[in-house]
C-alpha positions as CSV (number, residue, x, y, z in Angstrom):
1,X,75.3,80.8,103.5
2,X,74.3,77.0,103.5
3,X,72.2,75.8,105.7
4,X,73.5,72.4,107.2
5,X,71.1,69.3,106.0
6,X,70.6,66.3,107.9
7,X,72.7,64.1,106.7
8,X,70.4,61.3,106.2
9,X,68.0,63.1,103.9
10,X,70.3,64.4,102.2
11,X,70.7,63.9,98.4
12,X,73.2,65.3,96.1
13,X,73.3,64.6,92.4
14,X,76.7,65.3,91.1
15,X,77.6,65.0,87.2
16,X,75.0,62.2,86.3
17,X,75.7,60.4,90.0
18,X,72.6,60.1,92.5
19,X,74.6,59.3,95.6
20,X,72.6,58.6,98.6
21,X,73.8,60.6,101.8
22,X,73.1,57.4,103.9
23,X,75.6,55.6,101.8
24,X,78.1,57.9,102.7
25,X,80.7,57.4,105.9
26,X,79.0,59.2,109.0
27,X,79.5,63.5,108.5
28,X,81.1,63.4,112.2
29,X,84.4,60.8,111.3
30,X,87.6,63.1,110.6
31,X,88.2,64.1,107.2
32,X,91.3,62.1,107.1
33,X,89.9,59.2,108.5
34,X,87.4,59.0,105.4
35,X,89.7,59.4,103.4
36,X,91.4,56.7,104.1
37,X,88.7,55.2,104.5
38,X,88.2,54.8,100.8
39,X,91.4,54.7,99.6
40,X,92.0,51.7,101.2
41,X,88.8,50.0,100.9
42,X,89.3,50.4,97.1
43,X,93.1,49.4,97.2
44,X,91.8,45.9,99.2
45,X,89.0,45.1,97.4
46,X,91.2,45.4,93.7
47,X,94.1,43.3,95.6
48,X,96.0,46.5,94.9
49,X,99.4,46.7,97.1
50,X,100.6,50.1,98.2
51,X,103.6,52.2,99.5
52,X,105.3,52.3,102.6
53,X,104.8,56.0,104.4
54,X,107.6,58.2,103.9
55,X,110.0,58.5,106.9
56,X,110.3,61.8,108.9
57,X,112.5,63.9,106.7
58,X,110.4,63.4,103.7
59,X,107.4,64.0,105.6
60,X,108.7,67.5,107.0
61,X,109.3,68.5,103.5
62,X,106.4,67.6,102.2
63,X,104.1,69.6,104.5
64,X,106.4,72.4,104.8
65,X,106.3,72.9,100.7
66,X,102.6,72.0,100.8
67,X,101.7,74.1,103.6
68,X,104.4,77.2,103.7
69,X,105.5,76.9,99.8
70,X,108.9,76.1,100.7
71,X,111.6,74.1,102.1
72,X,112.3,74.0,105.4
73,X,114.7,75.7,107.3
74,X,117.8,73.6,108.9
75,X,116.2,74.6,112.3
76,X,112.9,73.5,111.3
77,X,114.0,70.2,110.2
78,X,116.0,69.6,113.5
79,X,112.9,70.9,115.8
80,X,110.6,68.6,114.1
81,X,112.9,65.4,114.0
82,X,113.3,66.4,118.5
83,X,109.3,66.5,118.5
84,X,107.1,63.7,120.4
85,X,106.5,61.3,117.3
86,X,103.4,60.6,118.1
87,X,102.3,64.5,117.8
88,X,104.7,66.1,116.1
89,X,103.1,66.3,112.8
90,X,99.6,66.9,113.5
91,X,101.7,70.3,116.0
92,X,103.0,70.9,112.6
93,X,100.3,70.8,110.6
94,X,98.7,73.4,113.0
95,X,101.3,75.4,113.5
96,X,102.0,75.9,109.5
97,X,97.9,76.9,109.1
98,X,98.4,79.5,111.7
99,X,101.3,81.0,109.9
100,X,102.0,83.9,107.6
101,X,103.6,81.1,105.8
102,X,100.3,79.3,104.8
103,X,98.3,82.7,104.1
104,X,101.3,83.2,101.6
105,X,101.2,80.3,100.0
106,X,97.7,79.6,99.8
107,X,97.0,83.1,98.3
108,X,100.1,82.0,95.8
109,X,98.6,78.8,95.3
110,X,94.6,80.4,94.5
111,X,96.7,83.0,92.3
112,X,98.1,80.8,89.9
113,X,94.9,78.9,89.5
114,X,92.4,81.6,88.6
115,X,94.9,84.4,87.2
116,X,94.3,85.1,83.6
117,X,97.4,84.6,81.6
118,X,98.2,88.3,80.2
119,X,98.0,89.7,83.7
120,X,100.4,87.4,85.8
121,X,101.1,89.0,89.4
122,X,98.5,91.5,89.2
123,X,98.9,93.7,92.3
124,X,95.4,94.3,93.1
125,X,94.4,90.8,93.2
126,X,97.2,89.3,95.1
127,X,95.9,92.0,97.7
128,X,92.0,90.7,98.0
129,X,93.9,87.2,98.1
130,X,95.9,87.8,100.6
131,X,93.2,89.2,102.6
132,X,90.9,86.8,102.2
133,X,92.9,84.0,103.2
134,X,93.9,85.6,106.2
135,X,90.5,85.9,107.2
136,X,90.2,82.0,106.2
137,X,87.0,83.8,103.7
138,X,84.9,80.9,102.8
139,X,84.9,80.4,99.5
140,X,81.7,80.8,98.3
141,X,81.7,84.1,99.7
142,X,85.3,84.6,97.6
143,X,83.4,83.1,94.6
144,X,80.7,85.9,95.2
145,X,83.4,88.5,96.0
146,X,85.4,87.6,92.3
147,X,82.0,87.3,90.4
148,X,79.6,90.0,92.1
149,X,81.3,92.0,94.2
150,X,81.3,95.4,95.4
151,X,83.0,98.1,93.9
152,X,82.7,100.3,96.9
153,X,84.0,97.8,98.8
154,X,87.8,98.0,99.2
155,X,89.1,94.6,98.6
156,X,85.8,93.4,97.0
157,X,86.7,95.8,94.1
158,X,89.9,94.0,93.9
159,X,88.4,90.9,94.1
160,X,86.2,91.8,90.7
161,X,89.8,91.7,88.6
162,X,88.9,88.1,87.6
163,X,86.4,89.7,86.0
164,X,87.9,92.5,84.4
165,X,90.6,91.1,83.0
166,X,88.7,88.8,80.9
167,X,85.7,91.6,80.7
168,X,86.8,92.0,77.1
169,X,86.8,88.8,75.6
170,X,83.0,86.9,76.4
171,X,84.7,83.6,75.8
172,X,87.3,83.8,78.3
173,X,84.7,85.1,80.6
174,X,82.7,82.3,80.3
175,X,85.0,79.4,79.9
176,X,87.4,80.7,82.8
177,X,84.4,80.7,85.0
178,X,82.9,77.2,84.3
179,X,86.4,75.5,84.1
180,X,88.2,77.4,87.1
181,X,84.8,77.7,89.8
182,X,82.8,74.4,88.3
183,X,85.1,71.9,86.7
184,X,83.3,72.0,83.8
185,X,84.6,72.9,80.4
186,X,82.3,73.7,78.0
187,X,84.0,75.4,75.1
188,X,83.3,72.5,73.0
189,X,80.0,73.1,73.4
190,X,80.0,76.8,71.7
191,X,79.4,75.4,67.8
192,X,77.5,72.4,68.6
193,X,76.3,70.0,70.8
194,X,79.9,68.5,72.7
195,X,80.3,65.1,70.3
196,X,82.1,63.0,73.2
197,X,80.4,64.5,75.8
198,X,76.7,63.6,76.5
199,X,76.2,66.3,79.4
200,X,77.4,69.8,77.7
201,X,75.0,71.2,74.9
202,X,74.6,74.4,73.1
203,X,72.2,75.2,75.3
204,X,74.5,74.9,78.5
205,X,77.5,76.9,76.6
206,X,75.3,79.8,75.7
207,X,73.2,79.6,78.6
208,X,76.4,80.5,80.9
209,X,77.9,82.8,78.4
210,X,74.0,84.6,78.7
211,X,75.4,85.7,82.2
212,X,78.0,87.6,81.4
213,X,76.9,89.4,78.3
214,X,75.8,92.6,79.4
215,X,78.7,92.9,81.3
216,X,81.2,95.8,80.2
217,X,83.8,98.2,81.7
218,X,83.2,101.5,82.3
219,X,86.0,104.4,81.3
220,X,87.3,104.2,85.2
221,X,87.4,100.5,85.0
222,X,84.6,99.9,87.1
223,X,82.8,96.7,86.5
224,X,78.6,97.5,84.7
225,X,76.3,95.7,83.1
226,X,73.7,96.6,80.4
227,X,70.2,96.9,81.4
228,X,69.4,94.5,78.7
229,X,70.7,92.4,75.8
230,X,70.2,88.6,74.7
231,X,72.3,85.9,73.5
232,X,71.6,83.9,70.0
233,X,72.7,81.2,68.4
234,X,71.8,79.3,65.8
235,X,72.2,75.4,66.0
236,X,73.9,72.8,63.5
237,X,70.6,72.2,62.2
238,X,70.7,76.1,61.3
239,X,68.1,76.7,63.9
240,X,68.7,80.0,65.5
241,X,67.5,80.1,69.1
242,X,67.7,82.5,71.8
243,X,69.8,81.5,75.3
244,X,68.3,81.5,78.0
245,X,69.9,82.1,81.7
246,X,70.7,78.8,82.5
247,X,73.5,77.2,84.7
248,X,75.5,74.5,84.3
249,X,72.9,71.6,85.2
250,X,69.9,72.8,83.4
251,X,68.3,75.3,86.6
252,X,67.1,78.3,84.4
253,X,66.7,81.7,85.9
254,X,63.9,83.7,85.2
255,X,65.0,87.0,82.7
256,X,64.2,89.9,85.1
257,X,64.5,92.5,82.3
258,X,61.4,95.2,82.4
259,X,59.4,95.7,79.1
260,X,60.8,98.4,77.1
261,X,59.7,100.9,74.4
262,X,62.3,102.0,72.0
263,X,62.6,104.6,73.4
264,X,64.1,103.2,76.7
265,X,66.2,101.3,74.9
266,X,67.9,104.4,73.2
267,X,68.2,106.1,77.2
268,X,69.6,103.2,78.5
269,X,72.3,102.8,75.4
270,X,72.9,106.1,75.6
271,X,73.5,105.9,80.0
272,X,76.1,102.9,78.8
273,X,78.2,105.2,75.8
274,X,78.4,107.7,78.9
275,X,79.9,105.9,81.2
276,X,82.4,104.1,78.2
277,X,83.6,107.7,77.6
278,X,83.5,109.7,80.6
279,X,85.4,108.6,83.5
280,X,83.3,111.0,86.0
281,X,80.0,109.3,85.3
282,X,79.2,107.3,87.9
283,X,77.5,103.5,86.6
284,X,73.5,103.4,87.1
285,X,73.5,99.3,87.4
286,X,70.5,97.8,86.4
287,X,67.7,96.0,88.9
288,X,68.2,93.1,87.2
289,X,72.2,91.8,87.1
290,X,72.8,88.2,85.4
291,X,76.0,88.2,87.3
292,X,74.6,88.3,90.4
293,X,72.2,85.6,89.4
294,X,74.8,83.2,88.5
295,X,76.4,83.8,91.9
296,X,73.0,82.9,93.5
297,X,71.7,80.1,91.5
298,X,75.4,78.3,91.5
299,X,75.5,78.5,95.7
300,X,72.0,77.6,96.1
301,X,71.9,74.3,97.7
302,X,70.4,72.2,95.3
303,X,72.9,73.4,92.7
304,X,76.0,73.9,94.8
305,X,77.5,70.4,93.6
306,X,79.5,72.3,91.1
307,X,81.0,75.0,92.9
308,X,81.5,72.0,95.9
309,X,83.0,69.1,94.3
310,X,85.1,71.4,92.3
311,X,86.9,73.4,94.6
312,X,87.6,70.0,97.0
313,X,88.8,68.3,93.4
314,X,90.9,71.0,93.4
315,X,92.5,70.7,96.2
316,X,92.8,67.4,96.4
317,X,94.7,67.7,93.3
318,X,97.3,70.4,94.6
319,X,98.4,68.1,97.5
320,X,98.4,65.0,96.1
321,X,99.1,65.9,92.2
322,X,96.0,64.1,90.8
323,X,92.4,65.1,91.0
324,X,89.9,62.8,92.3
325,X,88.1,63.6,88.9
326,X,91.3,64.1,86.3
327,X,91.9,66.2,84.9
328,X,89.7,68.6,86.9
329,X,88.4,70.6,84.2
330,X,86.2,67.4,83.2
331,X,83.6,66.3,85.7
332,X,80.8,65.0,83.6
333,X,79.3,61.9,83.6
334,X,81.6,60.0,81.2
335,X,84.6,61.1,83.0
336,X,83.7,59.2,86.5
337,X,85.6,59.4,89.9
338,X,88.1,57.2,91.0
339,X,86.3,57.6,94.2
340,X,82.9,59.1,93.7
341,X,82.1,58.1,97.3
342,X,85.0,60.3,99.1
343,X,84.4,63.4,96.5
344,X,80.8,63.2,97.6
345,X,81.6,63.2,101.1
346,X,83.9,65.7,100.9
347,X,81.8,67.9,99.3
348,X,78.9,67.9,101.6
349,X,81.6,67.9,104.5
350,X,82.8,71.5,103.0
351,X,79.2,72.5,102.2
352,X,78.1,71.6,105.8
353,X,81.2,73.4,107.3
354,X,80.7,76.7,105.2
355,X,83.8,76.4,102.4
356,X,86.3,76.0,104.8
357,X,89.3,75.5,102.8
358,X,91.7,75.5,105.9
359,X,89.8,73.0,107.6
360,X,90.2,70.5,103.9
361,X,93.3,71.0,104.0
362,X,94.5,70.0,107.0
363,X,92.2,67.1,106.7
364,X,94.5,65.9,103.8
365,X,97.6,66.6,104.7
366,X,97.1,64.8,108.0
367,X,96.0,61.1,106.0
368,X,97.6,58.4,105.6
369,X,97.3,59.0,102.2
370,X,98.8,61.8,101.8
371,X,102.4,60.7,103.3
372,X,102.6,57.7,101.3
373,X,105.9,57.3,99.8
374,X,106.7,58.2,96.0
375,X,109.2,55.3,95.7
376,X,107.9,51.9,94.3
377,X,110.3,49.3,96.1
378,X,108.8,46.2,94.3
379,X,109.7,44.9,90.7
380,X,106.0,44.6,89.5
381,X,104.5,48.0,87.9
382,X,104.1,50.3,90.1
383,X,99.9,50.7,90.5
384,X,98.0,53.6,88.1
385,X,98.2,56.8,89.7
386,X,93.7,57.0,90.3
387,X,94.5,54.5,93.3
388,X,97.2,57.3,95.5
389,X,99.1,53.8,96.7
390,X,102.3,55.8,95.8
391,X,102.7,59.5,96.3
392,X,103.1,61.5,92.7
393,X,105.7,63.8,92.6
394,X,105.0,67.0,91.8
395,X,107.1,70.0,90.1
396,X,107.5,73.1,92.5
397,X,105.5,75.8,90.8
398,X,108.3,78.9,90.0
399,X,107.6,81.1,93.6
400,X,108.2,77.6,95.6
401,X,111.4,77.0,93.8
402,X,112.5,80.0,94.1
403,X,111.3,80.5,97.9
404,X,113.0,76.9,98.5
405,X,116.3,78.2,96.7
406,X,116.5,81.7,99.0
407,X,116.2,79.5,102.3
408,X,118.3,76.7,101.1
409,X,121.1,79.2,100.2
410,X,121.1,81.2,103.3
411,X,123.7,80.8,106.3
412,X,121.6,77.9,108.5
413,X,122.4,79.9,111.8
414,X,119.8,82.5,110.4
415,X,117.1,80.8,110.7
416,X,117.5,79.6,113.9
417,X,116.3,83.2,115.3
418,X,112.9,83.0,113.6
419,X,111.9,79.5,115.9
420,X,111.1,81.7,119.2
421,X,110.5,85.5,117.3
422,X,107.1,87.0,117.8
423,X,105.1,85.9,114.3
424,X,104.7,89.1,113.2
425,X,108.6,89.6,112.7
426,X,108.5,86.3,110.7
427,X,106.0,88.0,109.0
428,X,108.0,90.4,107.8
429,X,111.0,88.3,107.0
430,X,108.6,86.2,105.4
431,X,107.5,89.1,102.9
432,X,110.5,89.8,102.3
433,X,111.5,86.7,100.8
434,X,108.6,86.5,98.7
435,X,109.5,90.4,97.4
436,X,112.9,88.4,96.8
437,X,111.7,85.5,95.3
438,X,109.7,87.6,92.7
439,X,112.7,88.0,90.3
440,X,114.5,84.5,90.4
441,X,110.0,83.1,90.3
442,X,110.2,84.5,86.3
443,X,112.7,82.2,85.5
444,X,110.9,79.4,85.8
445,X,108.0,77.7,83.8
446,X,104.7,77.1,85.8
447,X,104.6,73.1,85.4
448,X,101.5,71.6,84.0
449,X,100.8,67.9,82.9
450,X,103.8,65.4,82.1
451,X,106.5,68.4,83.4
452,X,110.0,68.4,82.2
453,X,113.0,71.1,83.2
454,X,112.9,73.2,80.4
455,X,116.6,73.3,78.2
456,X,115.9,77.3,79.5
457,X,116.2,76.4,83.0
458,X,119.0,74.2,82.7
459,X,120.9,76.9,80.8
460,X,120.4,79.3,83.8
461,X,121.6,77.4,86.6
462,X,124.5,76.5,84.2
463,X,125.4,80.0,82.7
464,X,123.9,82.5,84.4
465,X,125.5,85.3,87.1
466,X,123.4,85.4,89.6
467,X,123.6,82.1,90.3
468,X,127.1,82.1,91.2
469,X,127.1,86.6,92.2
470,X,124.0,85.0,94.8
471,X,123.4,82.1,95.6
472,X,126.9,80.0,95.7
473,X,129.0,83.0,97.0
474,X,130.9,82.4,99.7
475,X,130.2,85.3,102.4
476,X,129.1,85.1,105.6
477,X,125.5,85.2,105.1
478,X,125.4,82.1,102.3
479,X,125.2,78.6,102.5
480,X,128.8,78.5,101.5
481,X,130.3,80.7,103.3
482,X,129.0,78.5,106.4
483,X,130.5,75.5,104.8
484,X,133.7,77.4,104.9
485,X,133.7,78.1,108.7
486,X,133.3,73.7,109.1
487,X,136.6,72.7,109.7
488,X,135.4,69.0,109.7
489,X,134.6,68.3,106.0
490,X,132.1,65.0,106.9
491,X,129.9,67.5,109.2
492,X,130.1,70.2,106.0
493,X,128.7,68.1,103.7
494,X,125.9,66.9,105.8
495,X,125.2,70.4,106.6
496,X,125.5,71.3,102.8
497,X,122.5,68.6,102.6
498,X,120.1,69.3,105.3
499,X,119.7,73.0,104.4
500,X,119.3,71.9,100.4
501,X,118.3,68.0,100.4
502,X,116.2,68.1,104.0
503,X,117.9,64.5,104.9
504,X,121.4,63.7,105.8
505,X,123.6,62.4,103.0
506,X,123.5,58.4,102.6
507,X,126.5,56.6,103.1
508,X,127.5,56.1,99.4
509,X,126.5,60.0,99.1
510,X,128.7,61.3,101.6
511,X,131.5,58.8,100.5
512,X,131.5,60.0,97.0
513,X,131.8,63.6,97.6
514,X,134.1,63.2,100.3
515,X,136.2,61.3,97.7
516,X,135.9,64.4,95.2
517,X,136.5,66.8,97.9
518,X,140.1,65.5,98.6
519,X,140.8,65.3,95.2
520,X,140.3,69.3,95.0
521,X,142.1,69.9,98.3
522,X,144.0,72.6,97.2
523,X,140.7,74.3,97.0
524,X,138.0,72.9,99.4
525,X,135.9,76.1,99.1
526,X,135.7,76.6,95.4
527,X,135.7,72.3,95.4
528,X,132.4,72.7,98.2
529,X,131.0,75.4,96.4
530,X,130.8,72.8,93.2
531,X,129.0,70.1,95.7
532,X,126.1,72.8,96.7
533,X,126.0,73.8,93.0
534,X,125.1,70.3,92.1
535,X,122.7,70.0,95.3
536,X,120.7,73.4,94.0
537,X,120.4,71.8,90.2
538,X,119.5,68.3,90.6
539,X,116.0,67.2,90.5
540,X,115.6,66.4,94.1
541,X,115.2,69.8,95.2
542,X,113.0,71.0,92.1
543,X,110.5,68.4,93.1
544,X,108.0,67.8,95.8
545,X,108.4,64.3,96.5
C-alpha cells in the first residue's frame, strides 16, 4: 500500500511530463470541483463556448446507466423528479454506489475491459469481480490479485484467469498487460525500435515480455513459473541482446535467479515436465518469481504513474466516452493530454486515497462536466470532443441494452415494490435480470470506436420471435399489456414513453402517434404495440446520451 506524500514535495513524472505537485489544485478540493476546475479554465482561456446541462430526465438516465447499467425504472424516474433539487442527485449518486446495482455493473464494466476475447463470460472471473467490487478492493491490490495472486486463496485463484487465459500465447500476455493495467501499447516495439513513437524501444517490449516468460500452466491449471529462463532478441542492426527485467519506464529489476550447474538445470526441467503431465504433483515455485516483481516494481511509488494515470484514464473514458489521453492505450509523450493538469491530479488523488475506484467515480459523475448536454443548440461547429463542452454519446455495451430492454418492457407497477424492499431482495431480483439479460446480451456487438447498429441487430429487432413472443406481448406482466388496461390513450402513450424514453413525449411526439393511433382504432392494442416496437428500436434507447 502507498504511503500518502506531502503534497508539496511531491513529484510525479508521467509519459515524458515533470508536473510539479505545487502546480496542481490543492489535494483537499473535491474531485469534482477540480475537474471542473480545468475543464473550464481551458474552455475560457481558448474562447471555447459549451453546452447547457442536461435537464432532470436526461440526468436520471444518465447516472442510472452509468452507475446501475441500465435504465431506470418508471418509479425511479418519478421518485427522483419528487426529490429536493438541490440534493436529489448527489442522494442518487449515493444511493446507486451502495447498490447491488453498481457492484453489477461495475464488475460488468471491469469484465469487458480486461476479458480476453476467446473466453467471453468466463464464470470464474466474473466471481473474483464481483467479489471484489463488493468489497470496493482497491485496485492495486486487484492488479496484484489478477497478476500474482494466490492460488490457495479462493477468489485470488480466480482472479489469476487473466493470466491463464493468455498463459499460452507470451504476446497476448504481455501486450494485454501493458495496454489494459498501463496504457501503454508496445507491440510495435517487438521487431524494432517503435518508428512514431520516441518512448517504446526493443528494450521496453522485451523487457516486459522478460516477466512473464517463465510463466506456464501446470496439468491442473494452476498458474507456475520456471526457475529460470531468459529472453533474447536480436536488434535491426542484427545485434542479438539479452532482455533484461525492465518495466515500462526504464526501472530494471535485479535477476534473482541462483547460479546453476547443469545439472540443476536438468532437476529443475525435469520438476516443470512433472507438473505439465501429472495433475497430482503439486507446483514447487521458485524463490525468485518475475511476476511478482512486476507487481512490485509497477506499484512502487516512484513507478506507480502507469498503473495510476491509467486506471483514472480509464475511467474517465467510460463515463464520459473519451479518455483524457485518447485513445487510452497511447500515453506516451507524443500523444499529450488534453488536460495533463487534471490527469495528474487525479492520479495522485487515487494514489493518496488507496485505488479507490468508487470514490473516482462518484467524483465524476457528480461534475458539472459530466451532465453537460449532448445536443449542440448553436449553428457554429459544435467544439472537438478533447474539450467535454458537449456530452458524447455513447453506445450501451450489449448487457446494458439488454438490462435497459428487460426493465423497459416490464409492467411499470412492478417496479414500484422494489423502492421500499429490503436491498437484499433487490438483490436477488437484480440477479435475476442479469441471469436474463445473458441471452438477449449475445445479440449485440460490444461498441468500440465510431459505433454503428450493425445490419445484424437491425434484422433482429425486425425479424426475430422473441421480440414480439417477449418483449411486445401483451400479458399482464409487459409493457403492453399495461398500455392495454389505460383506457385514456394520451396517458398510454406517455406511459409507453417514461418506462422506454425516461421523459414524457413532446408535444409534436404525442400528437403524431396519437394521430396514428386513431387511424388503427379498430385495433389500439396491436396499433400500441407498433408505437412501443418503434420506442424499443430507435436509437434513443440504444444510446447513452
Amino acid at each position: 500500500m502507498f504511503r500518502i506524500l506531502n503534497s508539496i514535495a511531491m513529484i510525479g513524472v508521467y509519459a515524458g511530463l515533470t508536473v510539479q505537485a505545487a502546480d496542481l489544485r490543492p489535494s483537499e478540493q473535491s474531485i469534482e470541483t477540480v475537474i471542473d476546475h480545468y475543464i473550464d479554465g481551458l474552455l475560457k482561456r481558448e474562447n471555447v463556448q459549451a453546452a447547457a446541462q442536461v435537464d432532470e430526465h436526461i440526468l436520471v438516465r444518465r447516472l442510472m446507466l452509468d452507475l446501475a447499467g441500465r435504465i431506470p425504472t418508471t418509479a425511479e424516474l418519478h421518485a427522483f423528479l419528487a426529490a429536493g433539487p438541490d440534493t436529489r442527485r448527489a442522494e442518487l449518486v449515493d444511493h446507486l454506489l451502495a447498490s447491488p446495482d453498481f457492484a453489477s455493473h461495475h464488475r460488468n464494466e471491469i469484465q469487458l475491459l480486461l476479458e480476453y476475447p476467446d473466453r467471453r463470460n468466463d464464470g470464474d472471473f466474473r466471481k473474483y469481480l464481483q467479489w471484489a467490487v463488493e468489497q470496493n478492493r482497491p485496485w492495486n491490490l486487484m492488479f496484484r490479485d489478477m497478476l500474482a495472486g494466490d492460488e490457495n486463496d479462493e477468489y485470488q485463484k480466480a482472479a489469476l484467469q487473466f493470466v491463464k487465459h493468455r498463459a499460452r500465447n507470451l504476446d497476448d500476455l504481455t501486450n494485454d498487460t501493458a495496454v489494459l493495467f498501463f496504457g501503454v501499447n508496445v507491440s510495435c516495439a517487438k521487431c524494432h525500435d517503435h518508428p512514431l513513437v520516441e518512448d517504446w524501444k526493443q528494450d521496453h517490449y522485451f523487457g516486459m515480455q522478460s516477466f512473464f516468460s517463465r510463466t506456464y500452466l501446470t496439468k491442473k491449471n494452476d498458474l507456475a513459473e520456471k526457475f529460470y529462463g531468459e529472453v533474447k532478441f536480436t536488434t535491426t542492426a542484427g545485434v542479438e541482446k539479452q532482455a533484461r527485467f525492465m518495466f515500462l519506464n526504464g526501472a530494471v529489476v535485479a535477476d534473482g535467479t541462483p547460479e546453476m550447474t547443469d545439472e540443476s538445470r536438468k532437476k529443475f526441467d525435469e520438476i516443470v515436465r512433472t507438473l505439465q503431465k501429472d495433475e497430482k504433483a503439486a507446483a514447487n515455485l521458485p524463490e525468485f518469481r518475475p511476476r511478482e516483481r512486476l507487481v512490485e516494481t509497477a506499484s512502487q511509488t516512484e513507478n506507480a504513474e502507469f498503473l495510476a494515470r491509467n486506471i483514472v484514464n480509464r475511467i474517465w473514458h467510460r463515463l464520459t466516452g473519451r479518455g483524457i489521453v485518447h485513445p487510452p492505450d497511447q500515453m506516451h509523450s507524443g500523444n499529450a493530454p488534453s488536460h495533463p493538469e487534471l490527469l495528474d491530479w487525479l492520479a495522485r488523488d487515487i494514489v493518496a486515497h488507496g485505488y479507490d475506484l468508487k470514490r473516482l467515480i462518484r467524483g465524476i459523475v457528480l461534475s458539472s462536466t459530466y451532465s453537460r448536454s449532448s445536443e449542440w443548440a448553436s449553428a457554429a461547429e459544435p467544439p472537438s470532443g478533447e474539450y467535454y463542452a458537449v456530452a458524447i454519446s455513447r453506445p450501451m455495451s450489449p448487457r446494458q441494452y439488454a438490462m435497459s430492454l428487460l426493465v423497459a418492457t416490464r409492467n411499470p407497477p412492478h417496479w414500484e415494490q422494489w423502492l421500499t424492499k429490503p436491498v437484499e431482495d433487490w438483490k436477488r431480483e437484480r440477479e435475476g435480470l442479469e441471469n436474463s439479460a445473458n441471452g438477449w446480451a449475445g445479440q449485440f456487438e460490444i461498441p468500440g470506436e465510431n459505433f454503428q447498429i450493425a445490419v445484424d441487430e437491425a434484422l433482429f429487432f425486425s425479424n426475430n420471435d422473441r421480440i414480439q413472443n417477449d418483449l411486445v406481448r401483451d400479458s399482464g406482466d409487459r409493457l403492453v399489456g399495461h398500455l392495454k388496461q389505460i383506457e385514456n390513450t394520451g396517458e398510454a402513450v406517455i406511459a409507453a414513453f417514461e418506462a422506454i424514453s425516461s421523459r414524457k413525449p413532446t408535444d409534436d411526439e404525442l400528437a403524431a402517434i396519437l394521430d396514428y393511433l386513431e387511424s388503427r382504432s379498430e385495433d389500439r392494442n396491436a396499433a400500441m404495440k407498433q408505437v412501443v416496437w418503434a420506442l424499443l428500436t430507435g436509437s434513443e434507447l440504444r444510446f447513452n446520451y
